[in-house]
VOGU-3710 file (C-alpha; in Angstrom, 3 decimals, decimal comma):
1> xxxxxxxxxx> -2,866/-36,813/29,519  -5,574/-37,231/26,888  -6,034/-35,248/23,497  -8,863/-33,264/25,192  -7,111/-32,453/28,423  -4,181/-31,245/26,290  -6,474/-29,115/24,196  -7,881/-27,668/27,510  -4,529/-26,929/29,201  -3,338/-24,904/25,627
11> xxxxxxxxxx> -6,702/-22,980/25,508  -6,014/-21,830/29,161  -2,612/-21,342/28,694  -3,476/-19,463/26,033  -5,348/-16,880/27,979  -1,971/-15,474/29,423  -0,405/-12,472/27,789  1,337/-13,076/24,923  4,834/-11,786/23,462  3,631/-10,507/20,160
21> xxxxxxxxxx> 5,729/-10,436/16,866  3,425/-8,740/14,975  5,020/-6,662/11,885  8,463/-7,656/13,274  9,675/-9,719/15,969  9,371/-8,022/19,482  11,647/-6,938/21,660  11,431/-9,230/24,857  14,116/-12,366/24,694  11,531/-15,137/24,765
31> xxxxxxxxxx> 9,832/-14,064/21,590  13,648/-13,534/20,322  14,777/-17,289/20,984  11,191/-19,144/20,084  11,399/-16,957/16,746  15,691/-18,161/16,468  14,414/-21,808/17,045  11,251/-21,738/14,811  13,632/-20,317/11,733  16,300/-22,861/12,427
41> xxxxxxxxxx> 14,132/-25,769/12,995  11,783/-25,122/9,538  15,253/-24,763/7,427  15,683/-28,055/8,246  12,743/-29,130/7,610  12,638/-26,926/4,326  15,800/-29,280/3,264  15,287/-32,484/4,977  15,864/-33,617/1,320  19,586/-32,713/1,932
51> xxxxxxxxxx> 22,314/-35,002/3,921  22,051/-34,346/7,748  19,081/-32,293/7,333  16,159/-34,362/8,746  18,676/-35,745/11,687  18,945/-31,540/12,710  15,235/-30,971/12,159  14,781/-34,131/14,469  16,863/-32,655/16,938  14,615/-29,947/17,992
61> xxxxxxxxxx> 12,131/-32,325/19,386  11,599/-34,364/22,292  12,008/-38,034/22,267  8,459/-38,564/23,274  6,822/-35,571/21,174  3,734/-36,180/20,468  1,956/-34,521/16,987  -1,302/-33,685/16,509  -2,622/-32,887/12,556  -6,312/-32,571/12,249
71> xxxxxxxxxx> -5,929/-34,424/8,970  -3,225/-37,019/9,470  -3,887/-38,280/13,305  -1,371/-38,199/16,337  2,048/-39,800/16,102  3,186/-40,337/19,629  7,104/-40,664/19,180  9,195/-38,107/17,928  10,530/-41,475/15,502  7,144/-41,706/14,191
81> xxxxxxxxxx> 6,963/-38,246/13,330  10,422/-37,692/11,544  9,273/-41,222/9,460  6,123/-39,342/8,262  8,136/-36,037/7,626  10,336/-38,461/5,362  7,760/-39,657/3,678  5,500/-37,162/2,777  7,375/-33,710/2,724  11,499/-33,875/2,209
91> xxxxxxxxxx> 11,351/-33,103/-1,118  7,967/-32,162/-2,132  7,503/-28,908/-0,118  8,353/-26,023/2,061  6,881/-24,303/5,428  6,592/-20,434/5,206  5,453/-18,652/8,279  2,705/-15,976/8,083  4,762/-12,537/8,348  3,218/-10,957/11,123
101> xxxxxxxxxx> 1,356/-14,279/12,997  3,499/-15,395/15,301  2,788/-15,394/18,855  4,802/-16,066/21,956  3,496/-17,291/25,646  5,622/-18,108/28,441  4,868/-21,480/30,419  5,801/-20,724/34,247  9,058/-22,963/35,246  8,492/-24,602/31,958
111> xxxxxxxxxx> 8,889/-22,720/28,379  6,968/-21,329/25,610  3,940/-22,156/23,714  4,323/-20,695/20,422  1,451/-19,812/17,998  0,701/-19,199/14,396  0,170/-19,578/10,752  1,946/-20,929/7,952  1,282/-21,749/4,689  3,178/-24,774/2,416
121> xxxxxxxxxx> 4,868/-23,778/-0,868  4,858/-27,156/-3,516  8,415/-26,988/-5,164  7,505/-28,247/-8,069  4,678/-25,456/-9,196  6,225/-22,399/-6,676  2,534/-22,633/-5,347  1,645/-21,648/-1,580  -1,500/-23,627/-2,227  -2,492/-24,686/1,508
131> xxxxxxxxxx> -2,628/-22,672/5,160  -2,957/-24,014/8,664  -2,930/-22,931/12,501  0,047/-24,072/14,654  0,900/-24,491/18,137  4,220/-25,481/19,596  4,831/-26,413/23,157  9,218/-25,456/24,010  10,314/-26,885/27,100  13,758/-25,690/28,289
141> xxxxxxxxxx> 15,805/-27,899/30,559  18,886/-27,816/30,939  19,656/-24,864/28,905  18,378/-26,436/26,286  14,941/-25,866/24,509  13,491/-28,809/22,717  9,010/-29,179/21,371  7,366/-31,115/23,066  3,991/-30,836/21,260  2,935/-29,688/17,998
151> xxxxxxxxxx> -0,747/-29,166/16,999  -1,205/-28,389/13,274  -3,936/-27,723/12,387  -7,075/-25,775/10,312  -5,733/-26,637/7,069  -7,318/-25,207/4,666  -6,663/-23,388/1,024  -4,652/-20,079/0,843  -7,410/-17,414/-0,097  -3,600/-15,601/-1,803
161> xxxxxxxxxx> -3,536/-18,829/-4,039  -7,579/-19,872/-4,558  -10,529/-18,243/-6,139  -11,601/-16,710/-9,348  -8,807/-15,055/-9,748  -6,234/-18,038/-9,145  -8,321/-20,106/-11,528  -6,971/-17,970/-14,774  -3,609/-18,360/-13,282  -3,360/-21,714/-12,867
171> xxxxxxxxxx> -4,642/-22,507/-16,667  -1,925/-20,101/-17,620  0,500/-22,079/-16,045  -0,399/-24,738/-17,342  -0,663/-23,853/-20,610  2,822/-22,068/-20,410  4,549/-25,184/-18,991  2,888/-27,332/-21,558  4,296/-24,837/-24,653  7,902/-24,785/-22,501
181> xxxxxxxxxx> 7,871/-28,577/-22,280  7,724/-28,613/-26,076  10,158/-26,007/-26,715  12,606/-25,393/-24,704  13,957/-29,376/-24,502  14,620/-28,928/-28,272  16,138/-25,384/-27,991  18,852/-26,472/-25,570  19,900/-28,932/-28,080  19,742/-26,565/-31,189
191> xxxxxxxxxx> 21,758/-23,832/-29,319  24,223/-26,403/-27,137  23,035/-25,309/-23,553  23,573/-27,651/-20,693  20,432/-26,442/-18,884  17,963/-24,101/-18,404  15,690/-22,948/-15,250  13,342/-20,420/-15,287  10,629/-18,456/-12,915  7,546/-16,453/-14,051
201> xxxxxxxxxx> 5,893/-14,109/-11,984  2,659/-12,536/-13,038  0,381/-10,058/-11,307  2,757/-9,650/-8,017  2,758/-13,922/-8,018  5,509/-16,789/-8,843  3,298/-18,196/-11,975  5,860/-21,243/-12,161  9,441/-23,078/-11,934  10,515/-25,161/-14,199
211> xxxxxxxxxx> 13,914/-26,447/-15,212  15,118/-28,616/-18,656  18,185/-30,114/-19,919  21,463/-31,296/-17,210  22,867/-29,586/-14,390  25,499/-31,961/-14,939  26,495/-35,020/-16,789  23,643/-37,242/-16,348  21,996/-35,314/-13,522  18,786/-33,724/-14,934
221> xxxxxxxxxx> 18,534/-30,025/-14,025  15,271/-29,715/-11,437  13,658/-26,104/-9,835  15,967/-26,640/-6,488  19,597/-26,166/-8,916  21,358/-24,058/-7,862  23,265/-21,625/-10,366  26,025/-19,154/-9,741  23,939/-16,249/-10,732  27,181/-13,566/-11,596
231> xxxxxxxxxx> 25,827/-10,416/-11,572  22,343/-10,579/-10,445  24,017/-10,891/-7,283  24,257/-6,725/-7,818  20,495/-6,145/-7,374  20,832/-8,281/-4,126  23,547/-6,463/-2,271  21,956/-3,331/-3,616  18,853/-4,395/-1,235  20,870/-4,494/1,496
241> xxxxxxxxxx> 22,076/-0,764/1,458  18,310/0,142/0,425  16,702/-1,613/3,302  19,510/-0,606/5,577  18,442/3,214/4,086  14,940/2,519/4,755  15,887/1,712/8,134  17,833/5,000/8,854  21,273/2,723/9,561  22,472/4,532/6,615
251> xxxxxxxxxx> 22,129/7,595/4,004  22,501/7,260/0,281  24,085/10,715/-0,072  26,102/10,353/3,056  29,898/10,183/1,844  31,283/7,075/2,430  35,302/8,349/3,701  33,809/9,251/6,950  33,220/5,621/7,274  36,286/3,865/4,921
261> xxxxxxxxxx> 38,715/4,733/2,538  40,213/1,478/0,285  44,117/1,805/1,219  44,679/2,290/-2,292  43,134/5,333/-2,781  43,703/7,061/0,662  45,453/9,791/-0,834  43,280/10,169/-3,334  41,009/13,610/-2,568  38,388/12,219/-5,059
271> xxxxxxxxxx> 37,423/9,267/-2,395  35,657/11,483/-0,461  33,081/12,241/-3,461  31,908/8,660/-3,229  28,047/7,752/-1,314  26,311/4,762/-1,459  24,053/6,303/-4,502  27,043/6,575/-6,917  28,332/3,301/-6,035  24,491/1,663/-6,659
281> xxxxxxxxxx> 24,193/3,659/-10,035  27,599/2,898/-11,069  28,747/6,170/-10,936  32,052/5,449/-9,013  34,100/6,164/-11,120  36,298/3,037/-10,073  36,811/0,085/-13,113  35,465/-2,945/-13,162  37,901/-4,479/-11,500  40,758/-3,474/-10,022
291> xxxxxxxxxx> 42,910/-5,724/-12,272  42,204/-3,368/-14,670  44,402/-0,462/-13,242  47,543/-2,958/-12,396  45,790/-4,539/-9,411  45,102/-1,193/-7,436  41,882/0,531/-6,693  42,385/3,827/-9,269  39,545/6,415/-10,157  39,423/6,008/-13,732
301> xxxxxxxxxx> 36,679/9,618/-14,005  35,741/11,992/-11,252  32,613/10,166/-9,071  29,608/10,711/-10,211  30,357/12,314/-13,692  29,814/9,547/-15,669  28,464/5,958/-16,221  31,325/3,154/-15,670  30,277/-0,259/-14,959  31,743/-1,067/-11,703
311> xxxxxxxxxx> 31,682/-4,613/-9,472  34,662/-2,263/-7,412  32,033/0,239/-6,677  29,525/-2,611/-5,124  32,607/-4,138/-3,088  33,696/-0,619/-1,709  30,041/-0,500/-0,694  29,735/-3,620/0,783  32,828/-2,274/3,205  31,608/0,617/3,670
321> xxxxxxxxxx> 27,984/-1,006/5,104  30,665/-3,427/7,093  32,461/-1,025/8,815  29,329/1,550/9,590  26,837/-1,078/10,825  29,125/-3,495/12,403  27,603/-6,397/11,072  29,277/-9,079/7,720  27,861/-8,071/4,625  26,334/-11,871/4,257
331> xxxxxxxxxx> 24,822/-11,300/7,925  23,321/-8,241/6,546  22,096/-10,038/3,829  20,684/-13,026/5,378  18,621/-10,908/8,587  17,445/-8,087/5,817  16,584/-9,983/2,477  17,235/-14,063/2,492  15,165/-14,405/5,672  11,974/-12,002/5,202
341> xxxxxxxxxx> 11,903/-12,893/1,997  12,242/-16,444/3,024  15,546/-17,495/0,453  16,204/-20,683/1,990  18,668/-21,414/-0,887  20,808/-18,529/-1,224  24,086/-17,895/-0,426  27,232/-16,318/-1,130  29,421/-17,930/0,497  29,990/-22,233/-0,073
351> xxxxxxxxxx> 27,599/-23,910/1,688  27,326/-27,887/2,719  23,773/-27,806/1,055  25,309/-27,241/-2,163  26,496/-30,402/-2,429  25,236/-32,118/-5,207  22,923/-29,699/-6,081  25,651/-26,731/-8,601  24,530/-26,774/-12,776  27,849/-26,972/-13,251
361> xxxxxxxxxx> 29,030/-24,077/-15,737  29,882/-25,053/-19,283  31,763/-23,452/-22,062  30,750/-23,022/-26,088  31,896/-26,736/-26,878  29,627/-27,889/-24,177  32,667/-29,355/-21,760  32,087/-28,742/-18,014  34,060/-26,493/-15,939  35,057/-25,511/-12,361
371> xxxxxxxxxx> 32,248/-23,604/-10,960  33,615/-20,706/-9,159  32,358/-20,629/-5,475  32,960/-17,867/-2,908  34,827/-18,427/0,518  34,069/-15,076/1,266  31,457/-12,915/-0,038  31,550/-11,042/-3,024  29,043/-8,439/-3,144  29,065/-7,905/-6,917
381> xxxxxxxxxx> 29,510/-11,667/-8,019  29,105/-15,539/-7,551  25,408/-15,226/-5,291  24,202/-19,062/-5,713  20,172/-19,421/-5,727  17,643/-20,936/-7,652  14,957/-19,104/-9,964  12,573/-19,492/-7,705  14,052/-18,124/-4,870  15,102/-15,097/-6,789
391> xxxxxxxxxx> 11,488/-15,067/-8,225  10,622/-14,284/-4,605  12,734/-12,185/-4,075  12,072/-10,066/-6,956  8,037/-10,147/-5,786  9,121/-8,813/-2,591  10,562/-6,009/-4,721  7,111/-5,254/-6,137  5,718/-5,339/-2,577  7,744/-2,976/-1,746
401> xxxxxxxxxx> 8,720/-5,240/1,136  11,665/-3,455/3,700  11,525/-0,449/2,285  9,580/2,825/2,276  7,677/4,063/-1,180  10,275/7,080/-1,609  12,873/4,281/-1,405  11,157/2,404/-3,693  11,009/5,125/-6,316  14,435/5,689/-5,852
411> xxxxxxxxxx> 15,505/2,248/-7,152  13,259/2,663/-10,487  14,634/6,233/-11,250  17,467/6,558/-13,479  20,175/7,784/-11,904  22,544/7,123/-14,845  20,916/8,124/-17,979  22,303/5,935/-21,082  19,417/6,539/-23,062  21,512/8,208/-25,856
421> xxxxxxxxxx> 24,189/5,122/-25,597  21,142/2,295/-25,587  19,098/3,693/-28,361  20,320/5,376/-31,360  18,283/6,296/-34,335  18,540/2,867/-36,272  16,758/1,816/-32,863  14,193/4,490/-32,344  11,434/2,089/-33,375  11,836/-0,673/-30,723
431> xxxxxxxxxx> 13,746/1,937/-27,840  12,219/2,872/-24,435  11,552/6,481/-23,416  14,518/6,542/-21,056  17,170/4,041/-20,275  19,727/3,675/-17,906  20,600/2,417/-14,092  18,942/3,214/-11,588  20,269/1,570/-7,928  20,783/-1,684/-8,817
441> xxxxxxxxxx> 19,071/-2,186/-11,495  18,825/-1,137/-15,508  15,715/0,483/-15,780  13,910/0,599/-18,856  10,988/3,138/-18,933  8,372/2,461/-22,067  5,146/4,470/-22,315  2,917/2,617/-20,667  5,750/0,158/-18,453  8,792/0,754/-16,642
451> xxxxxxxxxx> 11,045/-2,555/-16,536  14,297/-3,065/-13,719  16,434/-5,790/-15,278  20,274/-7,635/-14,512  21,906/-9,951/-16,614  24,815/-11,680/-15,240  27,669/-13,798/-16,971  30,679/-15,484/-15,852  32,769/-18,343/-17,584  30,490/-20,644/-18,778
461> xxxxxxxxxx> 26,968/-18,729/-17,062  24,425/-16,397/-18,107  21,590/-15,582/-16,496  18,792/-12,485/-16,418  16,132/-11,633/-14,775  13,797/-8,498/-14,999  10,408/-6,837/-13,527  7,962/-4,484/-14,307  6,717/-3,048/-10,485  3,500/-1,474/-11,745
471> xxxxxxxxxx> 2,168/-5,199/-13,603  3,866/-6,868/-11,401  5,068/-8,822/-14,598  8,556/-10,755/-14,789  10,762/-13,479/-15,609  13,976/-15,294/-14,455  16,151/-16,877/-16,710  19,672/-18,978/-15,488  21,764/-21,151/-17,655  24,875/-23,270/-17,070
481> xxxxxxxxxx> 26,261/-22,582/-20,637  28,438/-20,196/-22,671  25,747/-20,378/-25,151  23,261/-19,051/-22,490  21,953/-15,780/-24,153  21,050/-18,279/-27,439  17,934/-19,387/-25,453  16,919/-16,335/-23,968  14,857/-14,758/-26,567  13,366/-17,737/-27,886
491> xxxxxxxxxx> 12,292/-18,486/-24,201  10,868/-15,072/-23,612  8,772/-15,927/-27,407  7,182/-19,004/-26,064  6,501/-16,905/-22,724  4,477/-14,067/-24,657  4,665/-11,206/-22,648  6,389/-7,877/-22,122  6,855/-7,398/-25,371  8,029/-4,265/-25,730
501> xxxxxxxxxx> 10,782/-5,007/-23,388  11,895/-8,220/-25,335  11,321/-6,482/-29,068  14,101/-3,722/-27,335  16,296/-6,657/-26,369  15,701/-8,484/-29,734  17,429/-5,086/-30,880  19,839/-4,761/-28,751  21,052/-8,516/-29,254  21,618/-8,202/-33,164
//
C-alpha cells in the first residue's frame, strides 16, 4: 500500500465515531487499553536512555511498522525506527501528551487507530518547545496489541512556549543559568556540598533545570538525578488525600476510626478525634515518630489542640486512604498525581530505573553514605524525583490541576497558626503577616504574596522547595550533602526573586 492510499484509508477511517478522552479518559474499554498502552509505551520511550528501556519501547511495535514524520521521512522496519529513536531522542527529550486530545477509533476485526497531540519537553532546558499531530494504527492478534503505523506529524512550535511573551523568558534563563554557572560551581566547594540541582518556575512555567557538582564520586550531577527528597515527600501524599477530596472518595473532616484505628491506640478514645485535616496540618497530636514514645503509636496532646510536627500523622493517613479507597497508597499516587502531572521519575518505592542514576547522600566531612531507599512506601519520607519533575508538579499546584478552587484555598489557609512561634519581635522587620501550616504545606502569607514551602532533611540530604500560587513564582532546591542548607541562601541571592520570602528565611537561618 502506498503513502497516499494509507493516508486515504486513515482519513476514512477516521470518519467513524470516535471513543473520546476528552478532560479524562472515557469510559468504554477500548479507549481504556489504547490510553494503558500509549502511557506504557511513551515511559519507555521517555527513558530509552535507561537499561532495557528502548528493547520495551520496541516491543510495542510490529516487526514491519512502518513510520511516517513529515520532517524526517518513512522508516519501513520497526529496526530502522528504534535506530533513529536511539539516535536522536534517548536522552535528549521527553513525549507529553496533550491532556484532553486523545482520541480513540475502533478498526472492525482489526484494532484501534488512536489520535492526538503531544508536545516534546528538552531535558536539558525543562522546555516543551515543539507540538505535533499523531496517529497510531493498534492491531490486536492474538490477545496481543502491537502499532502498526505511526504518522507524526504537523510539527510545529508550542504557542505555551513561543511568542512575545516566551522571548523575556528565555533571556531570563539564560541570563540566570549564565550567573548560576559562575556561582554555584564555586559555592559547592566553599560550603563542602557534593551537588546541587535546582528548578525555577516563573509565571505558572519551569524557567530551567540545572544541576552542578557530583552525584557521586566522579559522576557529575545532571537534571535527570535523582535525590531522596525527605520530607517534600509530605506535600506529595498530601495531594493525594486533596485530589481524592476533590473527587468526593473522601472528606477532610470525616473521622478517620470509622475507617482504621493503629492497633496501638485502639483503646485510646482520643483516636476517634483524628480526620484527614488534622493529620495534613499536623495537628495529630501523634510524635514524630513513634520511636519517640518507646516504639508505640501514643497521643502526645489531644488532636487538633496544638501544632506537633508529625511524619506518624501522614502514615496514619496514608492507611486510612488505603483501607477507605481500596487502592496502595503508591497506586493512589501514581493514577492521581505522577501520571497527570506526567512524573515519569518519581517514586517511592526502589525502582530498576534508579540504577545509576541516586546523588548519593553525604555527611559534613563530605564521605558518601548509604542512601536510604523505600521497599514499601513511606508517605511522609524517602519520595525519589528530580527538580524538575517536582517543578511540575508544583506548577500543577498553581493550576489548580485535580482539584476544585475551594480545595485549593484550603491548602493555602493556615490551619495551624505559628505565627507567634515563627516571628517574634527581634523579627518583626523581615516576618510575614501570618505563618503556619496549612495542608501540606508551611504557608507564609506577606502583604502582597502568600508563599507554600517544605524543606526536607535526612542523613546526609536537604532539600526545599516553595511557591507563591498567585505569581506563580518558585524554586526547587535538592542537595546530596549535610552541608545542604549552606547553599541555599546564596542560591536563592544569585536567583533574585521573592525576596521577602528569602529576607524571612535569611532570619530565620541565623
Amino acid at each position: 500500500m502506498n503513502l497516499y492510499a494509507s493516508l486515504l484509508g486513515l482519513a476514512l477511517a477516521l470518519a467513524a465515531p470516535a471513543h473520546a478522552a476528552e478532560g479524562g479518559l472515557a469510559d468504554d474499554p477500548l479507549t481504556t487499553t489504547i490510553a494503558a498502552l500509549d502511557t506504557a509505551s511513551f515511559d519507555a520511550f521517555n527513558h530509552c536512555d535507561r537499561p532495557g528501556e528502548l528493547e520495551r519501547y520496541a516491543s510495542y511495535f510490529a516487526d514491519d511498522l512502518e513510520f511516517y514524520h513529515d520532517q524526517g521521512g518513512v522508516t519501513w522496519t520497526r529496526e530502522d525506527m528504534i535506530a533513529n529513536t536511539r539516535k536522536y531522542v534517548c536522552g535528549h527529550f521527553r513525549r507529553e501528551l496533550v491532556p484532553g486530545s486523545l482520541r480513540v477509533y475502533p478498526v472492525k476485526d482489526f484494532g484501534a487507530i488512536e489520535q492526538g497531540a503531544h508536545t516534546f519537553c528538552q531535558f536539558d532546558s525543562g522546555k516543551c518547545e515543539g507540538i505535533a499531530d499523531f496517529i497510531i494504527v493498534w492491531r490486536q492478534r492474538d490477545k496481543r496489541w502491537e502499532a502498526t503505523r505511526v504518522l507524526s506529524y504537523g510539527h510545529r512550535e508550542n504557542p505555551a512556549a513561543s511568542g512575545a511573551v516566551a522571548r523575556p523568558q528565555q533571556s531570563r534563563a539564560a541570563a540566570l543559568r549564565s550567573e548560576l554557572d559562575a556561582s554555584v560551581p564555586l559555592m559547592l566547594k566553599e560550603k563542602q556540598v557534593a551537588s546541587v540541582s535546582i528548578a525555577r518556575i516563573e509565571a505558572g512555567q519551569v524557567l530551567l533545570t540545572a544541576a552542578y557538582g557530583n552525584q557521586a564520586t566522579d559522576v557529575p550531577a545532571t537534571p535527570a538525578t535523582l535525590y531522596n527528597i525527605a520530607s517534600m515527600a509530605k506535600p506529595v501524599s498530601a495531594e493525594v488525600a486533596l485530589r481524592l477530596a476533590a473527587a468526593h472518595r473522601l472528606s477532610l473532616d470525616e473521622p478517620m476510626a470509622s475507617t482504621w484505628t493503629d492497633p496501638d491506640i485502639a483503646n485510646d478514645g482520643r483516636r476517634t478525634l483524628l480526620t484527614p485535616r488534622l493529620a495534613l496540618s499536623h495537628r495529630s497530636g501523634f510524635p514524630n515518630w513513634r520511636y519517640e514514645t518507646d516504639g508505640k503509636l501514643r497521643f502526645l496532646r489531644r488532636p487538633g489542640t496544638g501544632f506537633g510536627y508529625s511524619g506518624e500523622g501522614f502514615e496514619y493517613l496514608a492507611r486510612f486512604i488505603e483501607k477507605k479507597t481500596g487502592e496502595s497508597f503508591e497506586a493512589l499516587a501514581q493514577s492521581l498525581v505522577f501520571d497527570p502531572t506526567a512524573m515519569h521519575d518519581a517514586a517511592y518505592t526502589r525502582r530498576r530505573w534508579f540504577d545509576g542514576r541516586i546523588a548519593l547522600p553525604t555527611g559534613k566531612d563530605g564521605a558518601e553514605l548509604e542512601p536510604q531507599i523505600a521497599d514499601k512506601p513511606i508517605a511522609s519520607d524517602d519520595l525519589y524525583t528530580t527538580p524538575a519533575d517536582y517543578a511540575k508538579f508544583i506548577v500543577s499546584l498553581i493550576r489548580h490541576e485535580g482539584v476544585d478552587e475551594a480545595i485549593a484555598n484550603e491548602r493555602k489557609r493556615i490551619h495551624t497558626d505559628r505565627t507567634a512561634e515563627l516571628c517574634p519581635p527581634a523579627r518583626k522587620a523581615v516576618c510575614p503577616e501570618a505563618a503556619g501550616f496549612g495542608l501540606g504545606w508551611e504557608v507564609f502569607r506577606f502583604d502582597d504574596a502568600t508563599y507554600l514551602m517544605h524543606t526536607g532533611m535526612d542523613n546526609g540530604v536537604f532539600t526545599l522547595g516553595y511557591f507563591d500560587p498567585e505569581s506563580g513564582s518558585g524554586t526547587v532546591i535538592f542537595t546530596n550533602s549535610a552541608n545542604g542548607p549552606q547553599v541555599v541562601l546564596p542560591i536563592l541571592d544569585v536567583i533574585g526573586r521573592d525576596e521577602k520570602l528569602v529576607a524571612f528565611l535569611r532570619e530565620i537561618a541565623k
